[in-house]
FIKE-382536 format. One record per residue (C-alpha): y negated, z negated, x. Coordinates in steps of 0.1 Angstrom, whole numbers, padded with zeros to 4 digits, always signed. Layout:
<pts>
YZX;...
</pts>
This chain:
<pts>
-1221-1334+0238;-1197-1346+0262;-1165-1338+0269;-1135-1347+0259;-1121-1356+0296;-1153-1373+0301;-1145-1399+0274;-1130-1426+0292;-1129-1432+0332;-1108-1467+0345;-1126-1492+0352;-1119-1502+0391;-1123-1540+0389;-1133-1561+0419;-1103-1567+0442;-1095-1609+0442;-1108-1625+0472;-1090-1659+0471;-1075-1678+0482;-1091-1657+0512;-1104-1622+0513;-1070-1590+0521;-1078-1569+0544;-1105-1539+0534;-1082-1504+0519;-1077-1487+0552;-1060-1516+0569;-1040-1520+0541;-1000-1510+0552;-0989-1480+0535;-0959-1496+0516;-0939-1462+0517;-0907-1451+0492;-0877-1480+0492;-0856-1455+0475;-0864-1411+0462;-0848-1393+0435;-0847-1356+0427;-0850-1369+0392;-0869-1404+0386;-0854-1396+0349;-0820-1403+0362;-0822-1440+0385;-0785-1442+0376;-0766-1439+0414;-0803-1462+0424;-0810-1496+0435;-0830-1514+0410;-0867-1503+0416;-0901-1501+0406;-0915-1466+0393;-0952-1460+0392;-0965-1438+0359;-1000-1423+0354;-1006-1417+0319;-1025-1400+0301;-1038-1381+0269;-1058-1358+0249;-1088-1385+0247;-1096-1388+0281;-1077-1355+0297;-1051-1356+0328;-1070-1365+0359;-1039-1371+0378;-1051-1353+0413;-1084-1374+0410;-1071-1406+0409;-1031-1405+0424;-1043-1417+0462;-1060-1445+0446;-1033-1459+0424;-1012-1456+0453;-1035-1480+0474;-1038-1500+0447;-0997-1503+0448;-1000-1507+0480;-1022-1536+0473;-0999-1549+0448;-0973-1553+0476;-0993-1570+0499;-1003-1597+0477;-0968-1599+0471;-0961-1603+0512;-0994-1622+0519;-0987-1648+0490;-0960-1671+0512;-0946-1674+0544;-0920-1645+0531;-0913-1611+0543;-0906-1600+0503;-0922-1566+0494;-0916-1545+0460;-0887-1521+0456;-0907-1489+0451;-0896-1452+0437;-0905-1421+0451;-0895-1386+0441;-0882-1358+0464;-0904-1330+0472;-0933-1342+0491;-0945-1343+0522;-0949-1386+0524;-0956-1388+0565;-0990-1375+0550;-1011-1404+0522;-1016-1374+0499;-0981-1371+0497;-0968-1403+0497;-0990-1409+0469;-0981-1379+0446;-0944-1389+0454;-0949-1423+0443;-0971-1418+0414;-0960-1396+0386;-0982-1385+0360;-0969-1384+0323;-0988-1374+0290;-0985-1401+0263;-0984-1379+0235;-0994-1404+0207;-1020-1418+0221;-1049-1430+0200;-1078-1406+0207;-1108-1429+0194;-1091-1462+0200;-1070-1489+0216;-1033-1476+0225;-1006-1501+0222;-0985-1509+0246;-0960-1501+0222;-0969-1466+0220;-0962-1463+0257;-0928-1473+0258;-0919-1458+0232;-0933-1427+0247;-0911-1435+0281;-0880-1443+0261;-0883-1403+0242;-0890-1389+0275;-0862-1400+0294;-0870-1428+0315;-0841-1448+0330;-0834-1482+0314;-0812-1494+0335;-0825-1498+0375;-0867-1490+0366;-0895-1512+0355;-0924-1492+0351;-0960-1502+0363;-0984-1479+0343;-1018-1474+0353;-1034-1461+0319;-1067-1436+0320;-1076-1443+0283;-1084-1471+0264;-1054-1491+0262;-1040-1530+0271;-1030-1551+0301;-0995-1561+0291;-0963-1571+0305;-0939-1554+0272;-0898-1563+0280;-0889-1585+0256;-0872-1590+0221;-0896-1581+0198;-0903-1547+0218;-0890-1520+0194;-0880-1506+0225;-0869-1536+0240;-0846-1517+0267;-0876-1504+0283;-0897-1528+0308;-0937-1519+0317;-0964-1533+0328;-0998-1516+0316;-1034-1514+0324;-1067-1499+0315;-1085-1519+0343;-1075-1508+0373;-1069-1537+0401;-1039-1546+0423;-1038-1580+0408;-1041-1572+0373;-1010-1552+0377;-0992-1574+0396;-1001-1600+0373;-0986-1582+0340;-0954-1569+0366;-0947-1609+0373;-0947-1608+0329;-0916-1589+0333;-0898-1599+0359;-0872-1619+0337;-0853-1587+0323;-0853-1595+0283;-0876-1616+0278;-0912-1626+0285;-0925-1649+0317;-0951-1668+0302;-0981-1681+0314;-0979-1712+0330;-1002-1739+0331;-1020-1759+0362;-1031-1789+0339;-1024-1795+0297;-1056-1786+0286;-1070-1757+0311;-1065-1720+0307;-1045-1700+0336;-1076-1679+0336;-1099-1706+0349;-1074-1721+0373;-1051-1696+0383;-1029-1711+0410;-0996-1701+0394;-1000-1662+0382;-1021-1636+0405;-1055-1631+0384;-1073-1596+0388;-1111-1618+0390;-1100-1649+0410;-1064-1653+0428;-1037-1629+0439;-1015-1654+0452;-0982-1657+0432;-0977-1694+0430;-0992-1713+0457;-0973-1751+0449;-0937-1732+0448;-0934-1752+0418;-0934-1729+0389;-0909-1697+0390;-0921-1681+0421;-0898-1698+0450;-0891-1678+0484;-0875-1704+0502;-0847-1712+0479;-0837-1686+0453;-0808-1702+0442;-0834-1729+0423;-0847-1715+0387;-0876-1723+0369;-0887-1721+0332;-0901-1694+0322;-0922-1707+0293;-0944-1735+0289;-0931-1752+0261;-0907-1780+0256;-0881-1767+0237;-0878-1731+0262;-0847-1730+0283;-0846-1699+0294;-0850-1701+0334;-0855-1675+0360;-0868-1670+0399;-0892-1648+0404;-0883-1643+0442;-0846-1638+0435;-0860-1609+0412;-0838-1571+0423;-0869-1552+0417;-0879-1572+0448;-0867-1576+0485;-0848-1597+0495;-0872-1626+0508;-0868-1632+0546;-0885-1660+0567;-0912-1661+0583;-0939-1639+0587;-0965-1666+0581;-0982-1660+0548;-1006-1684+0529;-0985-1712+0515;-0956-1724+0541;-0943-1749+0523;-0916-1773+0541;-0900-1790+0507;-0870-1779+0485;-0871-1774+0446;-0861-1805+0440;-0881-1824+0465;-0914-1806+0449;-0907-1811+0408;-0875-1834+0402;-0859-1802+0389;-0827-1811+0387;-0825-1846+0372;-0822-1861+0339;-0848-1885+0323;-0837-1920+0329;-0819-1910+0362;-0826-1921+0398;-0842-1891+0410;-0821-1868+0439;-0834-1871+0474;-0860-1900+0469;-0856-1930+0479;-0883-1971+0467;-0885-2000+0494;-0904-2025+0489;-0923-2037+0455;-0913-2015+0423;-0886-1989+0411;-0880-1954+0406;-0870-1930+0378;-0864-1902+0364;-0894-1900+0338;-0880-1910+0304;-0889-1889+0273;-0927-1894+0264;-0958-1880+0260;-0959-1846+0273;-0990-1859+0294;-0964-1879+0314;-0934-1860+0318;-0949-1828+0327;-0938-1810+0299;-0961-1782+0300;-0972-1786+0338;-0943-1776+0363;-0905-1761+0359;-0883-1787+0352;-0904-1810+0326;-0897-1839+0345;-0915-1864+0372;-0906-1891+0389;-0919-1929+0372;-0926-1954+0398;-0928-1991+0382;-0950-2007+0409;-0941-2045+0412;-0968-2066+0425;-0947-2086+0456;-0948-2060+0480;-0959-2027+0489;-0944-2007+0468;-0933-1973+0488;-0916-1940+0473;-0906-1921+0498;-0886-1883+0498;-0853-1894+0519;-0853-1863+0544;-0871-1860+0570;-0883-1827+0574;-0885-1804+0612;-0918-1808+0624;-0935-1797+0656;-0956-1818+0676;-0990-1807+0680;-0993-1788+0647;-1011-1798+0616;-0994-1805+0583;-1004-1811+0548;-0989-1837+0517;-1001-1829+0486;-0987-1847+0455;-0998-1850+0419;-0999-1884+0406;-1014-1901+0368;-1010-1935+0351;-1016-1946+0317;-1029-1978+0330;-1049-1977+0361;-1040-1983+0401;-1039-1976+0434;-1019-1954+0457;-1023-1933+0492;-1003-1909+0511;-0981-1916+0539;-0970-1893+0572;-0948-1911+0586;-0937-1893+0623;-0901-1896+0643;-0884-1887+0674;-0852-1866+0678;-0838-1902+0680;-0848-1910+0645;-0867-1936+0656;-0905-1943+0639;-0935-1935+0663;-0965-1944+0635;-0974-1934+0603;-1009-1919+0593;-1020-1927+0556;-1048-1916+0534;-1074-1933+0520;-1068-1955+0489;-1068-1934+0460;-1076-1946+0425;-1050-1928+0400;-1071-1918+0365;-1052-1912+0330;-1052-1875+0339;-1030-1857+0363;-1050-1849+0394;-1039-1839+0433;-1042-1861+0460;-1039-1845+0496;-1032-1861+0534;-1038-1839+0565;-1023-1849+0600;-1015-1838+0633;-0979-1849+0646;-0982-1872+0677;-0963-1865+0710;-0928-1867+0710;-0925-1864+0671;-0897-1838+0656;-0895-1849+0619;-0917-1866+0592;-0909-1886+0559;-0936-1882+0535;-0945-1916+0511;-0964-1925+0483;-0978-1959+0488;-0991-1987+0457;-1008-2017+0477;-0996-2048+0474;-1009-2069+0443;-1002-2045+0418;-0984-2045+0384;-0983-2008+0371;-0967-1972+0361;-0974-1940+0379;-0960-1903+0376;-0954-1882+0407;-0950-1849+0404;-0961-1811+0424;-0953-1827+0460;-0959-1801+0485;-0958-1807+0523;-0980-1777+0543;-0974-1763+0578;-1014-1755+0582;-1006-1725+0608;-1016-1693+0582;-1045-1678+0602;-1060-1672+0575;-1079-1697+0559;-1104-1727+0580;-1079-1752+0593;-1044-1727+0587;-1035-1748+0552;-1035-1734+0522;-1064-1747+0498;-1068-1777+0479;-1055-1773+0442;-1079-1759+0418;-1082-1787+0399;
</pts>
């Protein structure tokens, strides 16, 4: 008959390999201790941090010195996805305790990771999440300045617990029983809107974040944080907020980036997505339906709004943060052109990407438009895609040039051919500097969908 301590082992899930493969464990940067404590009970004199728990009980016994250097990698995983996932320097705020040796991994590791016995634990069954913070809360844990990431050796749930219906709604944890960087840093993003819950956002209406994960790191698929920027995960501009739900009628709004438990992101260091567009350039965040949409500008044959209210399949409702896209009424005279009215730095030589995601009720035509200037503002050509046929469902359309000689700025345009009478919806616009090193041609990859 087997042993108790023998009942349950972790399971060490596959690490993510998209949107390209991290680098193998030992070429993996130690992230080290952002801030040690003589007590990680007492946070109370600390910067806001994340403490790491290994927990434990009578079903499955304390294997603490068996497993601690591999939760630490496995943090130290969790960072690096955090790092790799834009163009950001942003790394976690980790605790450490005093009392170890951490020039040595063994050390940095037990300093890091402390191991703590969750005393009702369900022996022969699932263990809430529940039961765990409740457990933290009666041993002392600080409130105030921890979240907790708890790597559970027992049969337990991957959760993100800090909201209202918590019964112990002060404490903040992210939990797992399969053991992977992204899994945790997945149910750590759940949290990372202190009181309530960050949802799980949506690429399309109708598909699951599991199968197209390009918003939330996934443990099987993605470990990227948002690669569009157009969600609640924004680097280059924390003062922009996103909704954290996915629903209509949810207001509560949050950035990810500007999160405390977080570093202060720092540019560039040349991660997957560079992304060269504001907020508002991206989603039409901060515009009311029926307005003339900020920073965009309509020449030619048609007119631009602010989405009105509609059909959630329109508006964006459920897609990206601020439930709204830009309508273009495409008038059959001329071309009709949408353009975003700045211009943004380019250099020549390098390769850059225009994604947008367009749909129509109707049917119609549209491409995508680089157009290149000089440091005199003056036009030196454009480069446009081919002609794309929109369908009823929201889809991505993409452009990839090169900027000419002598050009230092580009204006990015959606074009509808001449001869047309029709509605479109713009929405996710995303212009790529395609210099990552990482993936084939340096851009980061075409949407899921």
């Amino acid at each position: 008959m087997a042993s108790p301590a023998a009942a349950f082992a972790p399971p060490y899930i596959d690490e993510p390999t998209g949107p390209y493969s991290l680098p193998a464990d030992p070429d993996v940067p130690k992230r080290g201790c952002t801030t040690t404590l003589s007590d990680p009970k007492d946070a109370s004199t600390s910067i806001p941090a994340v403490q790491v728990i290994y927990a434990w009980h009578d079903g499955g016994g304390n294997h603490y010195e068996d497993r601690v250097e591999q939760i630490a990698k496995l943090v130290d995983r969790m960072d690096l996805e955090l790092d790799e996932s834009t163009n950001y320097d942003q790394h976690i705020n980790l605790s450490c305790r005093t009392g170890f040796d951490t020039s040595t991994y063994s050390g940095y590791a037990h300093a890091l990771v402390i191991p703590e016995k969750i005393e009702a634990g369900a022996i022969s069954g699932e263990t809430s999440p529940y039961v765990i913070t409740a457990d933290l809360t009666a041993a002392g844990y600080d409130i105030a300045n921890r979240k907790y990431v708890v790597f559970e050796d027992f049969n337990g749930t991957a959760n993100g617990l800090c909201e209202p219906s918590d019964p112990n709604p002060k404490v903040c944890a992210a939990t797992g029983d399969e053991w992977s960087s992204s899994t945790l840093l997945h149910e750590l993003l759940h949290i990372a809107a202190d009181g309530f819950y960050v949802d799980h956002p949506k690429v399309a209406e109708t598909v699951d974040y599991l199968t197209y994960p390009d918003i939330m790191s996934n443990q099987t698929l993605d470990w990227q944080l948002d690669h569009d920027f157009n969600n609640y995960y924004d680097p280059s501009e924390t003062t922009a907020t996103f909704y954290t739900g996915n629903q209509p009628d949810d207001t509560r709004k949050v950035n990810v980036a500007a999160w405390p438990y977080f570093t202060a992101p720092t540019c560039c260091d040349v991660g997957y997505s560079n992304d060269l567009l504001t907020a508002q350039e991206r989603t039409v965040e901060a515009d009311a339906p029926y307005a003339t949409p900020t920073g965009f500008s309509v020449s030619g044959g048609g007119w631009i709004q602010v989405t009105p209210p509609g059909p959630t399949a329109q508006i964006s409702a459920k897609h990206y943060d601020g439930r709204r896209s830009l309508t273009m009424n495409v008038q059959s005279y001329a071309d009709g052109v949408v353009s975003i009215t700045r211009k943004p730095a380019v250099t020549a030589g390098q390769t850059y990407k225009f994604f947008a995601k367009m749909t129509t009720a109707t049917s119609g035509n549209v491409k995508l438009r680089l157009s290149w200037y000089n440091s005199s503002n003056t036009l030196i050509s454009s480069s446009d895609s081919a002609v794309n046929a929109l369908t009823t469902g929201w889809a991505e359309y993409r452009h990839k040039a090169t900027a000419p000689t002598g050009a230092t700025s580009v204006q990015l345009s959606v074009v509808s051919p001449a001869g047309q009478t029709f509605t479109y919806q713009l929405d996710a616009l995303q212009l790529n500097h395609c210099n990552n090193g990482k993936t084939t041609d340096g851009c980061r990859l075409d949407s899921w969908q």
